[in-house]
C-alpha positions in Angstrom: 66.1 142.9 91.1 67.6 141.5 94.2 69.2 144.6 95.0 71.1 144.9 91.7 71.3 147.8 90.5 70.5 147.7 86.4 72.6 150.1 83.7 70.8 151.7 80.8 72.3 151.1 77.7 74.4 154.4 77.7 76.0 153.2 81.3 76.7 150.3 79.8 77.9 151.6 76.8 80.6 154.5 79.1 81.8 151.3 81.3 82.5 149.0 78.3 84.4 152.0 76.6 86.8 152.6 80.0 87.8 148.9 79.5 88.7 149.1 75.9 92.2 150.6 74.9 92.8 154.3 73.3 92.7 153.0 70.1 89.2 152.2 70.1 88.0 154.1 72.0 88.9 156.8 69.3 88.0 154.7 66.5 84.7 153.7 68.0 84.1 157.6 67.5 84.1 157.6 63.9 80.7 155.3 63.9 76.9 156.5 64.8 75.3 153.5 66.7 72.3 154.8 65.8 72.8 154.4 62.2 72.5 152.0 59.4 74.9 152.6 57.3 75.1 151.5 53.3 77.7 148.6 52.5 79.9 150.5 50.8 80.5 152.9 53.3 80.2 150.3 56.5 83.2 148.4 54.3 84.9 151.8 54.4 84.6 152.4 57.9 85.8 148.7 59.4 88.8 148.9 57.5 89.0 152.5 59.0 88.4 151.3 62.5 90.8 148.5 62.1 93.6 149.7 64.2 95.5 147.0 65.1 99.3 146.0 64.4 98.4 143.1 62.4 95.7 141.9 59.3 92.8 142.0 61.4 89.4 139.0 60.1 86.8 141.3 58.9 83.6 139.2 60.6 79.6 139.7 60.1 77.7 139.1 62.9 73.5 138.0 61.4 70.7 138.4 63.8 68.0 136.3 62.9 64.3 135.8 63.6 64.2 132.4 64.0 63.4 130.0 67.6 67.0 127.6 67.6 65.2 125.6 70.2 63.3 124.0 67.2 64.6 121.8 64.7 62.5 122.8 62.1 64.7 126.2 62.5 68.2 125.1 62.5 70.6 127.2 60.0 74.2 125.6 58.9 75.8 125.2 56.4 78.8 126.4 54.1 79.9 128.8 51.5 82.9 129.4 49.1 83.6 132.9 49.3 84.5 134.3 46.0 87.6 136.1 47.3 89.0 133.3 50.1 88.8 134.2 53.8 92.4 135.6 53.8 93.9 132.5 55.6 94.9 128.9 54.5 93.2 126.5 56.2 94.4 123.5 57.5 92.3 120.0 56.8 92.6 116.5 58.3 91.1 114.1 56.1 89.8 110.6 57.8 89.5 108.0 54.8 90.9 105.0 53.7 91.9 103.0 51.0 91.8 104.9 47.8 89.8 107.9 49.2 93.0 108.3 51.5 95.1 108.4 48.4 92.7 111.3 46.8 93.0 113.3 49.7 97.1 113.2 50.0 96.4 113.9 46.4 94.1 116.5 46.7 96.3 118.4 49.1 95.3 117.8 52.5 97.9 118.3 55.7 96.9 115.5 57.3 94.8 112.3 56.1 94.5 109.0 58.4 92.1 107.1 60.0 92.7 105.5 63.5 96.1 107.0 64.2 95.0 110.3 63.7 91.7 109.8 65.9 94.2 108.4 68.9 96.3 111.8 68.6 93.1 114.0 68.8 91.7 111.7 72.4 95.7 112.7 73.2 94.8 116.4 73.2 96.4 117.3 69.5 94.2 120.4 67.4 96.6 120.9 64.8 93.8 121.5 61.9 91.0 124.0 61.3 88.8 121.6 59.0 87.8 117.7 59.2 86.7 116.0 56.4 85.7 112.4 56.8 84.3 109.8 54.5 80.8 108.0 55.5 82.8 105.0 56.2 84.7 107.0 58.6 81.8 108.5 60.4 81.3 105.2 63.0 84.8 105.8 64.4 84.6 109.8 63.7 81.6 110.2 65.4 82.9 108.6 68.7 84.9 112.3 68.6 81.9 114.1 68.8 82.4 115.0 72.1 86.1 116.4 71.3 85.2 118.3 68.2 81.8 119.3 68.5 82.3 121.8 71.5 84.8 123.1 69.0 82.9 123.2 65.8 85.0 120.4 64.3 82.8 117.9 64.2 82.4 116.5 59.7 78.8 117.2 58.9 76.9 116.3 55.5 75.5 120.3 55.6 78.5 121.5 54.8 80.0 119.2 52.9 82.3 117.5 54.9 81.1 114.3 55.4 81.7 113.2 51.4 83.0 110.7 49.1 84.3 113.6 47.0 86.8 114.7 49.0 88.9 116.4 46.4 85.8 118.3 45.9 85.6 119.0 49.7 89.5 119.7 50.1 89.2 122.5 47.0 86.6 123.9 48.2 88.1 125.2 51.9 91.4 125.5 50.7 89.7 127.9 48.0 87.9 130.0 50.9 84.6 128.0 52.1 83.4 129.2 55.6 80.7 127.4 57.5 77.9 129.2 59.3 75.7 127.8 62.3 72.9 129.2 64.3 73.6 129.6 67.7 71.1 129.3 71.3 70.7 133.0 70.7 69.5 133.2 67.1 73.0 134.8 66.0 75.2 133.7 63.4 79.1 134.8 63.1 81.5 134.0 60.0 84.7 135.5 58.8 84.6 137.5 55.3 87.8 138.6 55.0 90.8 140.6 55.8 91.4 144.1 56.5 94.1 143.6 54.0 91.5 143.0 51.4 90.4 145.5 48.7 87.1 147.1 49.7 85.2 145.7 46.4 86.6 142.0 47.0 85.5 142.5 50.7 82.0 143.3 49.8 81.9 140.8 46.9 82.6 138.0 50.0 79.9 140.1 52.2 77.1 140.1 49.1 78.1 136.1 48.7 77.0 135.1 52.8 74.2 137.6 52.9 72.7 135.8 49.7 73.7 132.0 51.4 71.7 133.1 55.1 68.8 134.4 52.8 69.0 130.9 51.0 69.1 129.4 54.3 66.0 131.0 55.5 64.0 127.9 57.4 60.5 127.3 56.0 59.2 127.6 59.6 60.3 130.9 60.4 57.9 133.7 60.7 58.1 137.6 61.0 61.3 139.7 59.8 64.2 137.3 59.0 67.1 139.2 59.2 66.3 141.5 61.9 69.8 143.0 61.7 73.5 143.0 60.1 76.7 144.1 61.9 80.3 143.5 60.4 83.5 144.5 62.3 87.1 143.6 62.6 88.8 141.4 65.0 89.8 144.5 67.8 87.8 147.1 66.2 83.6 148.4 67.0 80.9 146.5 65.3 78.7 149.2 62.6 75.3 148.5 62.0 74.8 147.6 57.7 71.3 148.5 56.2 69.9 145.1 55.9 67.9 146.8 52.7 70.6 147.8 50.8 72.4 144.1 51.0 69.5 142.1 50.6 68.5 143.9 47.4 71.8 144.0 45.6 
């Protein structure tokens, strides 16, 4: 190996632990790598391990058997979690005419066309969402390179590139998250707050388990969901029995 020297996975696991601080090192205690645990206990435990000074994002992090190198194996798309994601979202809305109207209407925080495309080439991010009408999408799509490194970029999959856009604007504001494969096969999406009560937590949990199982790609052979892991923003990731979640 070049004369690098390799770690086994407890090495590794004793020199990531000496970065992290006290507090998780103690909390990352509480939880048995080894183990799978049930949902109702992993929900339990992450909002047990979540030891930080502020309302941390519960996250699940899906390991899938799929190739992402082929198109035919691509996974993205969106979901409106029942319980919201704990934070209000902010959307820019490109559209004109009477569409532009709708949006203002429909609540947006901001809602333009060229103006607004200018002050995003000038280096201004202030907006979680875009939404863009398809008459938009010739001018939007010259951003591509600005908001697609960033996730930002509208895209019909997850209903952001629309006519509706009240429908659009009610949906995220109401809790929709999108979810996209990545090179390694992993997909990672918010489900909550530690704030949360545990039932609405795992009522958010059940909801994207059920839209990745929808999302399954035709194409993809052998086990699916090869495994499950949810944790909080500063706390240890615990494993979730993919049988238990799948089935409920």
């Amino acid at each position: 190996m070049g004369g690098l020297s390799v770690k086994t996975t407890k090495e590794e696991d004793i020199f990531k632990m000496a970065k992290r601080g006290k507090k998780y090192v103690e909390a990352a205690k509480k939880i048995d790598r080894q183990k799978s645990y049930d949902l109702t206990e992993a929900v339990g435990l992450v909002k047990e391990t979540a030891v930080a000074n502020f309302d941390e994002t519960i996250e699940l992090a899906f390991r899938l058997g799929v190739d992402p190198k082929k198109a035919d194996q691509q996974i993205r798309g969106a979901v409106v979690l029942p319980n919201g994601t704990g934070k209000t979202q902010k959307v820019l809305v490109f559209a004109k005419g009477e569409k532009l109207k709708e949006a203002e209407a429909a609540g947006a925080d901001y809602v333009g066309d060229v103006e607004y495309i200018n002050k995003i080439n000038q280096g201004w991010f202030d907006f979680d969402v875009v939404v863009a009408t398809p008459d938009m999408m010739a001018e939007v799509g010259k951003l591509g390179r600005v908001l697609g490194p960033k996730g930002l970029m509208p895209n019909p999959k997850t209903g952001t590139v629309t006519f509706d856009v009240t429908k659009a604007i009610n949906d995220i504001k109401a809790g929709k998250v999108e979810y996209r494969i990545d090179k390694a096969g992993n997909v990672q999406v918010p489900v909550g707050k530690k704030s949360f009560d545990n039932e609405k937590l795992q009522e958010n949990i059940l909801a994207m388990v059920d839209a990745i199982v929808k999302a399954k790609p035709a194409a993809a052979k052998g086990t699916y969901m090869k495994s499950v892991t949810i944790a909080s923003t500063m706390g240890p990731g615990i494993r979730v029995n993919t049988q238990d979640i799948v089935k409920k």
